[in-house]
C-alpha atoms as a printed R data frame, in Angstrom:
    type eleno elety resid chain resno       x       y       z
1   ATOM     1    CA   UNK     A     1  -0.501 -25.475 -14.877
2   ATOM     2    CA   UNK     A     2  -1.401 -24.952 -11.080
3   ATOM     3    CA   UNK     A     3  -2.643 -26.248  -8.596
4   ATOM     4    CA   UNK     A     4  -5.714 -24.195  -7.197
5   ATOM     5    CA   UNK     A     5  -7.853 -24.792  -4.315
6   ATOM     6    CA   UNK     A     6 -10.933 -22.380  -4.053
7   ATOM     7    CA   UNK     A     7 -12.669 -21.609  -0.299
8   ATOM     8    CA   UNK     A     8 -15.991 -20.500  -0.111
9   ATOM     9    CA   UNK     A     9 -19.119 -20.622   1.805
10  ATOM    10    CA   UNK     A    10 -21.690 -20.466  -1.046
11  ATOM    11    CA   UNK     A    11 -21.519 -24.113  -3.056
12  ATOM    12    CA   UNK     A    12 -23.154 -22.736  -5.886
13  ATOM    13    CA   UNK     A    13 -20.521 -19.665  -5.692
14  ATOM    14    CA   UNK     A    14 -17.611 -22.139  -5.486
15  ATOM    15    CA   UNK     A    15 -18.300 -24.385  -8.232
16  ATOM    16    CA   UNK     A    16 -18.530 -21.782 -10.608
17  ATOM    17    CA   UNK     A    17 -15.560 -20.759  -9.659
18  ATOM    18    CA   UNK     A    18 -14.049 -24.463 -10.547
19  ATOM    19    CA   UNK     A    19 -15.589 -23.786 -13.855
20  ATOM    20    CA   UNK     A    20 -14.489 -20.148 -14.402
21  ATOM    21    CA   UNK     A    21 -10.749 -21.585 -13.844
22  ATOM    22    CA   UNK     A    22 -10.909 -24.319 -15.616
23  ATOM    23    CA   UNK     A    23 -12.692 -23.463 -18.646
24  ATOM    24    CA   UNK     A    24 -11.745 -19.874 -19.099
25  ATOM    25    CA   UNK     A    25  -8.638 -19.432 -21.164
26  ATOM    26    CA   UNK     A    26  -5.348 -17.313 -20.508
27  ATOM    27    CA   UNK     A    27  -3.493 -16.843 -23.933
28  ATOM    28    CA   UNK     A    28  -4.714 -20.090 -25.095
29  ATOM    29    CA   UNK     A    29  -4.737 -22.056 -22.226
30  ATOM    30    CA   UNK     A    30  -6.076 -22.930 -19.058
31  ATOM    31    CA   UNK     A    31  -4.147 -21.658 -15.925
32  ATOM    32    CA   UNK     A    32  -4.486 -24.756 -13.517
33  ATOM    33    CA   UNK     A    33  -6.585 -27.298 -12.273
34  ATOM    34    CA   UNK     A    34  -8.799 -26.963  -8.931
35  ATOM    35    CA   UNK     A    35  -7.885 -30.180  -6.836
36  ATOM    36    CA   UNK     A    36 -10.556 -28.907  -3.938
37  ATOM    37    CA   UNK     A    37 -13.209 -26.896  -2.410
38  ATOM    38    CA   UNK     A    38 -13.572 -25.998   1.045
39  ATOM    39    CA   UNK     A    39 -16.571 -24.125   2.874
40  ATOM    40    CA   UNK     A    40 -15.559 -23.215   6.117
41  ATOM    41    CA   UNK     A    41 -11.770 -21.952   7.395
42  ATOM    42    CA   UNK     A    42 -11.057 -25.062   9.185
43  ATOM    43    CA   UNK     A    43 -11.590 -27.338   6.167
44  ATOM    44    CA   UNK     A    44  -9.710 -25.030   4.232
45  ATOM    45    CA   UNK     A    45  -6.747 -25.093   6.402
46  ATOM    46    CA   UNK     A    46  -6.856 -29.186   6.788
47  ATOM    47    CA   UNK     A    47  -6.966 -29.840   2.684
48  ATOM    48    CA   UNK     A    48  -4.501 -27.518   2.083
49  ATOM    49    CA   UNK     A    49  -2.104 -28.849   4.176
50  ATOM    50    CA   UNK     A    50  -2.973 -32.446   2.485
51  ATOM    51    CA   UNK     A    51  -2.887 -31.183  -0.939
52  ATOM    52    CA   UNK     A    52  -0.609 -28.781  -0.892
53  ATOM    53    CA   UNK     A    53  -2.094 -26.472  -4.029
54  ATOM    54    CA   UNK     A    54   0.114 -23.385  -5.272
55  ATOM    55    CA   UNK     A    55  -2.790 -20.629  -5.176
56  ATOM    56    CA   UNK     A    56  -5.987 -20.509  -3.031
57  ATOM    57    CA   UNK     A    57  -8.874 -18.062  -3.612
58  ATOM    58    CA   UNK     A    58 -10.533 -17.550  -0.091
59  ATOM    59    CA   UNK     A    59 -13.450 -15.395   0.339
60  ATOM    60    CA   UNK     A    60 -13.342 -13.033   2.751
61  ATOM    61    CA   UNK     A    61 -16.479 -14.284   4.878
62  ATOM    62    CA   UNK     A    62 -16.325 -17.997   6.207
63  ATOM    63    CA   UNK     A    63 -18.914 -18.969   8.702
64  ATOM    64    CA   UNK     A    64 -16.468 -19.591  10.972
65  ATOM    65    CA   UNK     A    65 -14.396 -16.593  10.796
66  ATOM    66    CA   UNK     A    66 -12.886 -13.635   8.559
67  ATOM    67    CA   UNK     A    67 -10.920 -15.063   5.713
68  ATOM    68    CA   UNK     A    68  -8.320 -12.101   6.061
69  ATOM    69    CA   UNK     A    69  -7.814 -12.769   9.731
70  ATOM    70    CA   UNK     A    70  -7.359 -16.599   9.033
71  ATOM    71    CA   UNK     A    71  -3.823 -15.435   6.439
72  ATOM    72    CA   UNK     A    72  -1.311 -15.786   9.628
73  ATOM    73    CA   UNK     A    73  -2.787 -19.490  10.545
74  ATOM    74    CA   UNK     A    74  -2.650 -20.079   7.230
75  ATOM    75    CA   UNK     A    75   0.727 -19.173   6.388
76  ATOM    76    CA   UNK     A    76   2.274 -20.680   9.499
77  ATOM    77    CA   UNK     A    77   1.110 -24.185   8.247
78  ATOM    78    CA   UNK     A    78   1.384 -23.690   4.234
79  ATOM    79    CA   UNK     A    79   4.296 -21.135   4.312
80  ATOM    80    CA   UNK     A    80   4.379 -21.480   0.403
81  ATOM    81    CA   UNK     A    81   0.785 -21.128  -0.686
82  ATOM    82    CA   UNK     A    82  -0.305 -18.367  -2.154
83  ATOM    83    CA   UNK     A    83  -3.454 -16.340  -1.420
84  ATOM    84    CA   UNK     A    84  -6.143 -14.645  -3.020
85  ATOM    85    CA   UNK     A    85  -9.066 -12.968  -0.870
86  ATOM    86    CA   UNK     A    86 -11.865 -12.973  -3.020
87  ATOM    87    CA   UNK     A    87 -14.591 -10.025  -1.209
88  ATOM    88    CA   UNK     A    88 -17.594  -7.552  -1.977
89  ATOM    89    CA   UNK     A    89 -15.137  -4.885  -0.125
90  ATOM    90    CA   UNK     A    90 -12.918  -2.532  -1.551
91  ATOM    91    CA   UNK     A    91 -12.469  -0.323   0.753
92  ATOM    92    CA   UNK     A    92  -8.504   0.270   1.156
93  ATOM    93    CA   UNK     A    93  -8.169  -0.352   4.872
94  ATOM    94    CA   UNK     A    94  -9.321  -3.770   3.716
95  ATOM    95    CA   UNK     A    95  -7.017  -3.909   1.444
96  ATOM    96    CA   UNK     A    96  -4.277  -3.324   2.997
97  ATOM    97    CA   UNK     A    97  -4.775  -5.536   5.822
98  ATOM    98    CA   UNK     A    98  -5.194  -8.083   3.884
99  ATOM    99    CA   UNK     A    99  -1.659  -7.158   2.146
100 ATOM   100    CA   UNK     A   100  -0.226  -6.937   5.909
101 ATOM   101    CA   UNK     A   101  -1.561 -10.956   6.551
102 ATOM   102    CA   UNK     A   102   0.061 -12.171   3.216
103 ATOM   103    CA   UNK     A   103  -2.712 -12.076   0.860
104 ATOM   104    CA   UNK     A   104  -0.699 -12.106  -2.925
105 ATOM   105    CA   UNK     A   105  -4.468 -11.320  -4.304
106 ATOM   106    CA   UNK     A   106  -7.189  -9.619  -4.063
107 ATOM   107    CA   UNK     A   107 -10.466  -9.391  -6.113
108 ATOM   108    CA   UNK     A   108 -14.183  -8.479  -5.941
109 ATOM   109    CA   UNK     A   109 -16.795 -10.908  -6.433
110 ATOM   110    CA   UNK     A   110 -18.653  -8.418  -8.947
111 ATOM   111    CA   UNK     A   111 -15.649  -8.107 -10.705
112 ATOM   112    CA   UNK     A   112 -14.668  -9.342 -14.463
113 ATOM   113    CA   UNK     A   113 -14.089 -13.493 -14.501
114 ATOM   114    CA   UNK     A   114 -11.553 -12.400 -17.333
115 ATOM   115    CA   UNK     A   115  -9.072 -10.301 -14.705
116 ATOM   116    CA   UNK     A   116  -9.643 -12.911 -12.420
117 ATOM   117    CA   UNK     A   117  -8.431 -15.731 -13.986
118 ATOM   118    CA   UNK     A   118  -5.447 -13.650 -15.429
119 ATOM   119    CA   UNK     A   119  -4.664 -12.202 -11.750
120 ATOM   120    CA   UNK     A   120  -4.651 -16.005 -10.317
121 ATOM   121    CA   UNK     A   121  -2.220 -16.815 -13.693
122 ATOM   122    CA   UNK     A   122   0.496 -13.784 -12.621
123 ATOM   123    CA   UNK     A   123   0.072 -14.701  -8.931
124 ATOM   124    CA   UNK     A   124   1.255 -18.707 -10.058
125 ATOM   125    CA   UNK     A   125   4.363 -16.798 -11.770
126 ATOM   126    CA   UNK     A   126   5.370 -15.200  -8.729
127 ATOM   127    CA   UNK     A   127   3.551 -11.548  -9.166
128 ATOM   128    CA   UNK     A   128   0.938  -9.078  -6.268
129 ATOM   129    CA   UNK     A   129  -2.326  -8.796  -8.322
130 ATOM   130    CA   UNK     A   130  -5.100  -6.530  -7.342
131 ATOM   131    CA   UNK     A   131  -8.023  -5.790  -9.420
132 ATOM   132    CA   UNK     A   132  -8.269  -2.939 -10.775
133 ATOM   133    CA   UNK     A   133 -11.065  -1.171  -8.117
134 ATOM   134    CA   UNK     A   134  -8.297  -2.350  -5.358
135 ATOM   135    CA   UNK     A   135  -6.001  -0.585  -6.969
136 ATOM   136    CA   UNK     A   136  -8.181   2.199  -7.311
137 ATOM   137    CA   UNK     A   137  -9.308   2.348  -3.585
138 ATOM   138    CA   UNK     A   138  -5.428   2.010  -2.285
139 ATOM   139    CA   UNK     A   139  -4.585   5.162  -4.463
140 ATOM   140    CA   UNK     A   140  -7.471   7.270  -2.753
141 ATOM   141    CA   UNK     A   141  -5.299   6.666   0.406
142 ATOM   142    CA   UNK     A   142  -2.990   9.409   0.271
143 ATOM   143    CA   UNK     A   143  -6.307  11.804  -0.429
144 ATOM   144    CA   UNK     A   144  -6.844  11.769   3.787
145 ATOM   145    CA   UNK     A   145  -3.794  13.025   3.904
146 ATOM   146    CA   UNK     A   146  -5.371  16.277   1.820
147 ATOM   147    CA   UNK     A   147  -7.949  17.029   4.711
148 ATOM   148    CA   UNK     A   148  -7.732  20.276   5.789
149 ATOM   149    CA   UNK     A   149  -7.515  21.480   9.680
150 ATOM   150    CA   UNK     A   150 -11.604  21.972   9.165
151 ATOM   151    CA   UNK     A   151 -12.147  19.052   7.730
152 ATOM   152    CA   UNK     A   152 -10.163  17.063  10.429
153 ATOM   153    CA   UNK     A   153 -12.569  18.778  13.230
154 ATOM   154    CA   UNK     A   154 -15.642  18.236  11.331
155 ATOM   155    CA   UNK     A   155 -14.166  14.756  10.913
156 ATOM   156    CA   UNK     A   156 -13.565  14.260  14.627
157 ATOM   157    CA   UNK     A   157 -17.220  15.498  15.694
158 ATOM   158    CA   UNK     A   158 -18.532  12.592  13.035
159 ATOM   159    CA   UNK     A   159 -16.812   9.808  14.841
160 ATOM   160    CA   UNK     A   160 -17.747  11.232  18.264
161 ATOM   161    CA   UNK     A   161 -21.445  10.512  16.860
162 ATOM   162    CA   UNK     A   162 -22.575  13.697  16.144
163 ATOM   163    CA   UNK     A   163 -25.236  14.714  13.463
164 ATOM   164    CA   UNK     A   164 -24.456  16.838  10.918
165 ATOM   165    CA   UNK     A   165 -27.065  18.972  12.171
166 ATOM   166    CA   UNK     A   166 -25.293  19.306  15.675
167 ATOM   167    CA   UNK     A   167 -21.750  20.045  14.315
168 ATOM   168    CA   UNK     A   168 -23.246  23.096  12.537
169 ATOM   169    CA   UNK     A   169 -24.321  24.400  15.451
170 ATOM   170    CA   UNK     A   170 -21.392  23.752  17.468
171 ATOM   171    CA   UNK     A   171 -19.052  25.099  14.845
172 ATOM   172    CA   UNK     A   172 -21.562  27.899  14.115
173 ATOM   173    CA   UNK     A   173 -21.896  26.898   9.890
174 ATOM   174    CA   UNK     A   174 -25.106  26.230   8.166
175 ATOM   175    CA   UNK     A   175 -26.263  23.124   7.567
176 ATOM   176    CA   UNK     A   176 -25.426  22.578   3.995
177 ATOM   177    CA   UNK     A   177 -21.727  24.057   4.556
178 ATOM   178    CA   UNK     A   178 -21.496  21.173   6.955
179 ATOM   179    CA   UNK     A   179 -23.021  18.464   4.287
180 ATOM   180    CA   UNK     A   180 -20.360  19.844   1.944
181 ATOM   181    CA   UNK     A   181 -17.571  19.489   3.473
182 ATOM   182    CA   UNK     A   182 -19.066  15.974   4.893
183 ATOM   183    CA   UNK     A   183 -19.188  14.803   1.372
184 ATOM   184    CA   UNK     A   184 -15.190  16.360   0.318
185 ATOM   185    CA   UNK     A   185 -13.734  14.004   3.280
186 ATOM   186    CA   UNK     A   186 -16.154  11.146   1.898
187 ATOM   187    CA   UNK     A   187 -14.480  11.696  -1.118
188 ATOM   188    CA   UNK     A   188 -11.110  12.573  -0.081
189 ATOM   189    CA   UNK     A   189 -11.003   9.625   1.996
190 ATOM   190    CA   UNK     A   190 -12.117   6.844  -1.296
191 ATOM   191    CA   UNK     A   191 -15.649   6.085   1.111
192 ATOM   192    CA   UNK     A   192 -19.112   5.954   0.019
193 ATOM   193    CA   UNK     A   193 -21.278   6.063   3.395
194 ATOM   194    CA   UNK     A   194 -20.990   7.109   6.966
195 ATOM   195    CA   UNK     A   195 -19.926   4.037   8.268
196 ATOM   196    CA   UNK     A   196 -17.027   3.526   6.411
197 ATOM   197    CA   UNK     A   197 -16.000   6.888   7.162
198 ATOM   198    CA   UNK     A   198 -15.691   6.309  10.674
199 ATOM   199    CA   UNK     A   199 -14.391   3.194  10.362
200 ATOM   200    CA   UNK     A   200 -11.556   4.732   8.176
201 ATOM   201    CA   UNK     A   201 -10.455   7.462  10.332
202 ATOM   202    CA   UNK     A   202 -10.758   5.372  13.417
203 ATOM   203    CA   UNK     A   203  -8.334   2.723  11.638
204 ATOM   204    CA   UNK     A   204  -5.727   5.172   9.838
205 ATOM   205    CA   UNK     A   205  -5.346   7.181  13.219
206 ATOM   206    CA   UNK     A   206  -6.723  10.772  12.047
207 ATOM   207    CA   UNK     A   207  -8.510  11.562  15.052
């Protein structure tokens, strides 16, 4: 069985996740025990280094900082543990930074309780587990990579600030050729909403 320590903000959040662990069975059995909650980064980091647990399932958003960012601190001090980020995010910049600090898991809070007591279990035994929407949202990644030379210069204009109504103008399109191909780099590029959009292309460098 392991040892499990579970970091979260929310009380309520966390001690249903001591329950969820504890009561919710893998083959048969129980994966581990939880030997402590923490709700802020710097607890986290103190009790781990007294207890020593093999897996910890950190959410992303501590009120004292970003869970992800907190993985090299972490690491320096418990070089053993293992780490789960535990988010409402999917979106695979976020995932793979969180991969790049050390994180061994990752999951979504509106995810299934089954995968996530079966990804902590393979994580114990040594194995990367990301839910299955992670997965997903990593393997939209090489879809940027699809945009064409249009798309990149509609794409530019977007993080520059411009309106879709503007860059049809500019470019001299209509205004629903412009909302199409908005919506083929949205999809191309595994986001749902303008913001992430930006923030993606801004982060993977394409423009």
């Amino acid at each position: 069985m392991f040892r499990i320590f579970i970091a979260d903000d929310h009380r309520i959040v966390a001690e249903s996740l001591v329950k969820l662990i504890e009561q919710l069975p893998v083959d048969g059995a129980c994966i581990g025990q939880v030997v402590g909650t923490a709700y802020t980064l710097a607890d986290t980091l103190e009790q781990c280094k007294a207890l020593q647990p093999d897996l910890l399932l950190l959410d992303m958003a501590m009120p004292d900082g970003n869970g992800i960012d907190f993985l090299p601190q972490l690491h320096e001090h418990c070089p053993q543990l293992k780490v789960a980020i535990l988010t409402y995010y999917s979106e695979p910049s976020i995932v793979r930074l969180a991969l790049k600090n050390g994180a061994q898991g990752y999951f979504l809070k509106a995810g299934d309780p089954q995968e996530l007591v079966l990804g902590l279990k393979q994580m114990g035994e040594g194995s990367l587990y990301l839910c299955g929407e992670a997965r997903e949202s990593l393997e939209k990644k090489s879809k940027a990579e699809q945009l064409t030379v249009r798309e990149r210069e509609i794409l530019r204009l977007l993080v520059e600030g411009r309106s879709i109504k503007e860059i049809a103008t500019e470019l001299y399109l209509s205004f629903e050729t412009v909302h199409s191909y908005t919506k083929a780099i949205r999809q191309k590029m595994g986001v749902n909403n303008m913001a992430s959009l930006v923030r993606e292309a801004l982060l993977q460098r394409l423009v």
